[in-house]
Structures are given as C-alpha cells and as structure tokens.
KEDO-30918 format. One record per residue: y negated, x negated, z of N, C-alpha, C in turn; residue number from 0. Coordinates in steps of 0.1 Angstrom, whole numbers, plus 5000, padded with zeros to 4 digits. Example, Ala and Ser with C-alpha at 12.3 -4.5 7.8 and 13.67 -1.06 7.14 Angstrom:
5057:4868:5078:5045:4877:5078:5033:4868:5078:0
5022:4872:5071:5011:4863:5071:5000:4871:5079:1
END
This chain:
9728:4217:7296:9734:4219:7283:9744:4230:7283:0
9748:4231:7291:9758:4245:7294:9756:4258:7288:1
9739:4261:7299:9734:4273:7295:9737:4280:7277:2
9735:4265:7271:9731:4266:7257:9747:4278:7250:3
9760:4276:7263:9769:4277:7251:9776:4293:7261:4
9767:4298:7268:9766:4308:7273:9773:4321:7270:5
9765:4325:7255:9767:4333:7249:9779:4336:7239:6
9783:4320:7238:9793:4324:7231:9805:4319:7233:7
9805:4317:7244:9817:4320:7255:9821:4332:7255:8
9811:4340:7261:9817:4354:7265:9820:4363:7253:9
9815:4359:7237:9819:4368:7227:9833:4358:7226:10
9833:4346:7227:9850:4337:7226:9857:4349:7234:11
9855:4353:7244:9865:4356:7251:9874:4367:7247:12
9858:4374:7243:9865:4389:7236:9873:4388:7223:13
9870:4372:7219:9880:4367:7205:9872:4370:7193:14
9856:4366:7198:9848:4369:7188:9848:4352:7182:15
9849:4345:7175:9843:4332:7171:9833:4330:7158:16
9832:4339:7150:9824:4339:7142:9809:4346:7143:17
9803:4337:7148:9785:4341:7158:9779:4333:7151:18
9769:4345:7141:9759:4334:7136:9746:4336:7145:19
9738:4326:7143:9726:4324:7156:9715:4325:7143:20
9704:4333:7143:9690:4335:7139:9682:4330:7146:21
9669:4326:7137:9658:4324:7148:9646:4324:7136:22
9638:4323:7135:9623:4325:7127:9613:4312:7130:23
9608:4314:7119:9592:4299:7122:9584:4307:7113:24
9573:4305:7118:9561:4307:7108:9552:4319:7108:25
9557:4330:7119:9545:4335:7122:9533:4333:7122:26
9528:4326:7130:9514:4324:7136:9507:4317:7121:27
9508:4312:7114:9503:4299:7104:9496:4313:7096:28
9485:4303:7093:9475:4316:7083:9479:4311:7068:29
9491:4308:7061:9491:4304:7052:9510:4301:7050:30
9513:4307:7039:9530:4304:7034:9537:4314:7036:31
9552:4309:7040:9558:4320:7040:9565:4319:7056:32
9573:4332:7059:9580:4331:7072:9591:4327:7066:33
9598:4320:7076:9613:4313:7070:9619:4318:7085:34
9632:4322:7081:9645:4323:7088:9658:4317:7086:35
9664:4315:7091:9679:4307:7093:9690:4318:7101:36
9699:4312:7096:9714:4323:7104:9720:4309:7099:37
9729:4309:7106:9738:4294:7110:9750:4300:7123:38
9764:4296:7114:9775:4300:7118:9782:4287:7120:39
9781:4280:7134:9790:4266:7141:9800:4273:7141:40
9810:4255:7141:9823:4259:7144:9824:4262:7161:41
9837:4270:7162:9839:4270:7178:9839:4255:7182:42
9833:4255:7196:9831:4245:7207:9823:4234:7199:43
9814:4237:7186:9805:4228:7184:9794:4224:7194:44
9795:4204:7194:9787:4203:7202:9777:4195:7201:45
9763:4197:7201:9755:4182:7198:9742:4180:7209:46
9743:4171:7222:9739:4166:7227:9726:4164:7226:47
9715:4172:7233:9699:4173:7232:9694:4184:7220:48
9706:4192:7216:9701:4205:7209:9696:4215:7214:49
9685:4217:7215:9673:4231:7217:9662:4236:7209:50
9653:4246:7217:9643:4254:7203:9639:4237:7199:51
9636:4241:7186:9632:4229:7176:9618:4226:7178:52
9611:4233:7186:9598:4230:7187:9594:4221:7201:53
9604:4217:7207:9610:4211:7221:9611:4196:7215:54
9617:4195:7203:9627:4185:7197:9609:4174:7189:55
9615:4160:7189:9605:4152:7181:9609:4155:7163:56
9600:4159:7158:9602:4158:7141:9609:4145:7136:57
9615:4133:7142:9625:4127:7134:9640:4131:7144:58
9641:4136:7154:9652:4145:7161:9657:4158:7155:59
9643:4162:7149:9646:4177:7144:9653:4173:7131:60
9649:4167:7122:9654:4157:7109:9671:4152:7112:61
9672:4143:7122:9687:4141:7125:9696:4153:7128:62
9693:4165:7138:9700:4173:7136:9702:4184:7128:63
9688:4183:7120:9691:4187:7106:9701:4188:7099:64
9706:4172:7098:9712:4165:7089:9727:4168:7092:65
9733:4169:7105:9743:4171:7113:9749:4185:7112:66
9739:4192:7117:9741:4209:7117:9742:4215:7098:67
9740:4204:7093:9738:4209:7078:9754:4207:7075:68
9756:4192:7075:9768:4191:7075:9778:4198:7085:69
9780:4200:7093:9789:4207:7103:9791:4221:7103:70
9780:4226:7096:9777:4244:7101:9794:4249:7088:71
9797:4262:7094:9806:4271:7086:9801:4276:7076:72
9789:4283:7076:9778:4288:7066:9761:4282:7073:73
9757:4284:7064:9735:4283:7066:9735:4294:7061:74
9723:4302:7064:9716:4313:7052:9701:4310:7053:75
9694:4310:7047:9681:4308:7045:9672:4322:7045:76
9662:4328:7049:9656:4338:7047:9638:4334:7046:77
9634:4342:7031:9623:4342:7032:9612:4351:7029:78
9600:4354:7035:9591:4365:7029:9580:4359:7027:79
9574:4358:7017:9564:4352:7012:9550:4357:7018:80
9539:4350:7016:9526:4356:7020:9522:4367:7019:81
9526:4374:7003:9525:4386:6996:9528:4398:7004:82
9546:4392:7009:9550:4401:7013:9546:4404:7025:83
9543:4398:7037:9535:4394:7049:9523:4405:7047:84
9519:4397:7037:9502:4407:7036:9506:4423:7033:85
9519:4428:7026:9523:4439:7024:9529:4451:7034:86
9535:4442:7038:9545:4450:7053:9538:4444:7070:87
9531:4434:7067:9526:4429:7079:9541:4417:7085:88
9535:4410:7098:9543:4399:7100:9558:4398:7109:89
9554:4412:7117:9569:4417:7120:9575:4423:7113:90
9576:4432:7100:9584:4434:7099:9591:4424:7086:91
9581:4416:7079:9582:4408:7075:9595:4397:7077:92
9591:4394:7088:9602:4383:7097:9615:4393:7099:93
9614:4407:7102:9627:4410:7097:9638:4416:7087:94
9627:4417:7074:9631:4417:7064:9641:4397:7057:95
9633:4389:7061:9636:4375:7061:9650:4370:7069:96
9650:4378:7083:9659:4380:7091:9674:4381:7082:97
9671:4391:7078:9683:4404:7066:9683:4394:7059:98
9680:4385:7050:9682:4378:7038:9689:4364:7045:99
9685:4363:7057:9693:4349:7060:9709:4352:7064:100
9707:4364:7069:9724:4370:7074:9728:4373:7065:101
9723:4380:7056:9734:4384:7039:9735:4375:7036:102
9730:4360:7031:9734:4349:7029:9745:4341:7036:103
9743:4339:7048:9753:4331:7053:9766:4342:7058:104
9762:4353:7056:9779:4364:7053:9783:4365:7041:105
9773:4358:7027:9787:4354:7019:9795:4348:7018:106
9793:4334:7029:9799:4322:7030:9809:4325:7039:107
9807:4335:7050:9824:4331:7058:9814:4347:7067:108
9826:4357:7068:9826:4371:7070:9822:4367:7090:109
9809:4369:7093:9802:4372:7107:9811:4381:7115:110
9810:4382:7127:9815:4389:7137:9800:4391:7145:111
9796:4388:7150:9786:4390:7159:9774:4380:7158:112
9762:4388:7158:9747:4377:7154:9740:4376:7164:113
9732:4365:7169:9726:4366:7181:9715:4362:7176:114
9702:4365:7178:9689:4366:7177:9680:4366:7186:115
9670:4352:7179:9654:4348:7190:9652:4363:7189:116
9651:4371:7203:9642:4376:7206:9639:4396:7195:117
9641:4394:7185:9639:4412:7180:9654:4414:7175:118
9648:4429:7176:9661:4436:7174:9665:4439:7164:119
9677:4438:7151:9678:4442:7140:9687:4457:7137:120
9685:4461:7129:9688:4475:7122:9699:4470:7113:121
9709:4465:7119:9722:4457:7109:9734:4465:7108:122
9745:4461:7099:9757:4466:7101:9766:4455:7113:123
9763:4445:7113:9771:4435:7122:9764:4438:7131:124
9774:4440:7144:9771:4440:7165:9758:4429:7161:125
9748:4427:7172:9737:4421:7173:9733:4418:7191:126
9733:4410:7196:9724:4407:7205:9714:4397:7203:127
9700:4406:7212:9691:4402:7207:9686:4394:7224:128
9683:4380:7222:9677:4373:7235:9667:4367:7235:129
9659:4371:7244:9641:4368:7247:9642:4351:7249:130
9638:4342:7238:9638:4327:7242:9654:4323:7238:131
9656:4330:7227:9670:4328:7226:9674:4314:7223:132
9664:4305:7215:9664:4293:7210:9668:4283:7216:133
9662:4288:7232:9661:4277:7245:9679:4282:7248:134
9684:4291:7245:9698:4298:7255:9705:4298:7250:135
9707:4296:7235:9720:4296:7229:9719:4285:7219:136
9731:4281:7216:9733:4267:7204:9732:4270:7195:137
9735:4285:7193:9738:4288:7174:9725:4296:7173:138
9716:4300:7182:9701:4302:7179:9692:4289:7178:139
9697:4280:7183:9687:4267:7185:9691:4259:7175:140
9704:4260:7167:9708:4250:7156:9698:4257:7143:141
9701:4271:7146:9692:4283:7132:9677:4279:7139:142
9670:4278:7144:9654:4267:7147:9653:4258:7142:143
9662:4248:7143:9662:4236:7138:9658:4238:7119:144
9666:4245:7112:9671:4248:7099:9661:4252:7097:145
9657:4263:7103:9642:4268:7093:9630:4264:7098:146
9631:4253:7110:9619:4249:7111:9617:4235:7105:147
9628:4227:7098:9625:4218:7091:9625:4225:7076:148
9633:4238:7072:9632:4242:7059:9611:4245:7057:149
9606:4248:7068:9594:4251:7064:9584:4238:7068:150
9585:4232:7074:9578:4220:7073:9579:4214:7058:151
9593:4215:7055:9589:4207:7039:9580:4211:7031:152
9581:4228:7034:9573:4238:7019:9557:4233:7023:153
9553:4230:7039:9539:4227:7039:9539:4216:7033:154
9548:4201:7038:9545:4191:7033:9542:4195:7017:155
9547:4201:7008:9549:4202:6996:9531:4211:6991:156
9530:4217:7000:9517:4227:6999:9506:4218:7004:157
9504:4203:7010:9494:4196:7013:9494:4188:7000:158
9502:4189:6996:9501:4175:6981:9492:4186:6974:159
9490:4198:6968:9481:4204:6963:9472:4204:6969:160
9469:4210:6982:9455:4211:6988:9455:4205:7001:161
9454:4192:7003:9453:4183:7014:9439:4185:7025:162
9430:4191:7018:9417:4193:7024:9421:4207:7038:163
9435:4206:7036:9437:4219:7051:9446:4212:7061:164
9447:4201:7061:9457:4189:7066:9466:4198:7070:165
9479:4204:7061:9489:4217:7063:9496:4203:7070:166
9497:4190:7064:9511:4184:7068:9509:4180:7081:167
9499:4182:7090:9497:4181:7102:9497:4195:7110:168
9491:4204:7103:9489:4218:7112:9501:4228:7109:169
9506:4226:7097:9516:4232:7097:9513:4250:7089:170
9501:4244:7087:9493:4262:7088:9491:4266:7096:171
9489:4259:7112:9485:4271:7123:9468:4272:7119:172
9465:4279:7124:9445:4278:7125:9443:4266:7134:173
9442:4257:7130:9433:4245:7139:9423:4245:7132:174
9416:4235:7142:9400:4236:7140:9393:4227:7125:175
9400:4225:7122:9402:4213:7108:9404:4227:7100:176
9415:4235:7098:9422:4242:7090:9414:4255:7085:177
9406:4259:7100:9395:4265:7097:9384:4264:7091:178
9378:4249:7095:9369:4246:7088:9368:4245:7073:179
9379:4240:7069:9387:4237:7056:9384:4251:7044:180
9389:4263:7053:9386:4277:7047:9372:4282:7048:181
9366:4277:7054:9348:4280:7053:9345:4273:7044:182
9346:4261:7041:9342:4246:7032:9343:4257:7019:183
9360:4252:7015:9364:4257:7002:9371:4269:7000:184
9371:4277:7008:9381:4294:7009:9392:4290:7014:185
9400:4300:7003:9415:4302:7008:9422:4302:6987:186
9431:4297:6992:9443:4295:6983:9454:4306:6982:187
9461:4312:6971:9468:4319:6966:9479:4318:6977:188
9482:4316:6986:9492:4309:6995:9485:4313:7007:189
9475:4314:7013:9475:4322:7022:9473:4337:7021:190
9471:4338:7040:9479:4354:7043:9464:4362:7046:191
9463:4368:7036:9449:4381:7033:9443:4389:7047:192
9460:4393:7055:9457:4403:7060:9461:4394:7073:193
9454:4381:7072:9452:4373:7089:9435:4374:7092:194
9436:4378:7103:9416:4378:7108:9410:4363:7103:195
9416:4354:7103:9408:4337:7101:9405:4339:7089:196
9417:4343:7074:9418:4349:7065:9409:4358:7057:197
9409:4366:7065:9405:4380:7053:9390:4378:7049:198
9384:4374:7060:9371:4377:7056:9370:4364:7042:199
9371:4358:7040:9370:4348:7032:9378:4352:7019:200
9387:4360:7017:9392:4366:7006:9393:4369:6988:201
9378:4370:6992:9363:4368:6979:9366:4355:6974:202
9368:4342:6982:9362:4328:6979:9376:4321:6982:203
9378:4320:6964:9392:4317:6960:9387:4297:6961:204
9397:4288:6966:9394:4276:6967:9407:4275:6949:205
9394:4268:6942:9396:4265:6927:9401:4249:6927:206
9401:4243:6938:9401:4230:6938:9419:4226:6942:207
9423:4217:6930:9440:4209:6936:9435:4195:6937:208
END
C-alpha cells in the first residue's frame, strides 16, 4: 500500500499538495466513448485496497466510488465521443478527453501538479507521466476508479437499447458474442467506424432497439 502514496510524497515535500491523478478507460471497446477522470484527494488520503480499478471487483469499484466521490477536493470528468475517436483517432482522442477532465476539476480547486496513467500531456500545469500509473499512485488509481465506473454506467445504459451486443457484460470490448452480434445485425450510431472489427460493416446500420 505504500508504493501507492509514492508520488505524492515527494511532490508533499516540495510543498506541492494539490495533485490531481488522471487515468483513462475505454480504448480498446469498439463502441462509445473514451472517458477520463482527474481527481484531486485530500493530503494523506487513505482508503485501504485502492488500485487500477480493473484489479478491483465491480461492487468494490462501486464502494469506492462512492467514498472517493464523497471525499475527493474536485472530480473532473472527460469525454470524446465515438465521432470524435473516429475523427482524430484513439490517442489523441484520450488526450483531448484527458484536457477536459483537468480543466474541469481546475475549476473546482486551482492544481499544482497532475500525474498521469502512462501519456504525456501538452498542458500548462507541471505533469508526470507514469507507465502503470494506476497500480503506483492513489490519485491515479482513485481517477480509474471514477471513470471506469462513469463508463460502465453509459454501457449499462447503451445495452437497454441494444442488448443483442451483451455491452453490459463486454463493456464494448470485441468478444466473441459482440462480434458476432455486428455480423448478425451491423453496427449502431455508437460505434467506432474507424475500428478494424468495425469498419468493414459500416454499410449495415443495425435498425433494430
């Protein structure tokens, strides 16, 4: 548990305390949007079995949801829709998404230093960027939690329309169901054009809710 509070020790020291932590969900899924989080804990926040949210059981992820919701200084939310995905592609996408969750939660209480899963941003606020950062830092692994239950809801919400792609199970990754699903009946307004599972099927809009 230590490791987790690593990084922001050593910006504590320099008398940094305001570290928001980023992290991203939703690359891989051939369908929705990328969601990002930025999440600004108080100093020496602590909660017991917090890491990447993909580590965590979905009613764990739910509880510290609920915790880190209440507790955080600011949340910021970031999102780029499929459109935009299909427009700029999915990196740069996620860091356009990135930028909207840090301008948000720097309305709420002025950042000092951001720490980020893994890419590098083009920001005005100092930035370090850590490979697996979700697993190494708390204020990266609380911002996982946040937008990886903010996007599970939008699927659960996107299976109640079209349940024939079991999203509320795959989440939109390509499973073998999910694919099949896009052969059966196409693809929906909501997936991503410019994914290989995707494109070819493009033509064959699924008419069916």
């Amino acid at each position: 548990m230590e490791d987790l509070y690593h990084y922001e020790k050593e910006l504590n020291k320099q008398g940094i305390t305001i570290i928001g932590g980023v992290d991203e969900v939703g690359r891989g899924p051939l369908i929705g949007s990328v969601i990002t989080s930025c999440v600004v804990l108080p100093k020496n926040f602590k909660l017991e079995g917090l890491t990447d949210s993909k580590k965590l059981s979905e009613k764990k992820r739910n509880e510290f949801y609920k915790i880190i919701k209440e507790k955080a200084l600011a949340i910021g939310i970031g999102e780029c829709t499929e459109k935009e995905i299909d427009k700029y592609n999915i990196y740069e996408a996620t860091k356009i998404a990135m930028k909207r969750a840090i301008n948000e939660a720097n309305k709420q209480i002025k950042i000092e230093h951001i720490l980020i899963d893994a890419m590098p941003l083009d920001i005005d606020i100092p930035t370090t960027s850590i490979i697996k950062g979700d697993a190494k830092s708390i204020t990266i692994a609380a911002a996982s939690v946040i937008a990886k239950v903010t996007r599970d809801k939008m699927m659960y919400e996107l299976d109640e329309q079209y349940p024939m792609y079991d999203l509320k199970n795959n989440k939109g990754y390509p499973t073998k169901k999910h694919i099949e699903a896009i052969e059966k009946y196409g693809i929906t307004e909501f997936h991503r054009l410019s994914y290989a599972p995707v494109a070819k099927y493009k033509n064959k809009k699924n008419l069916q809710k």
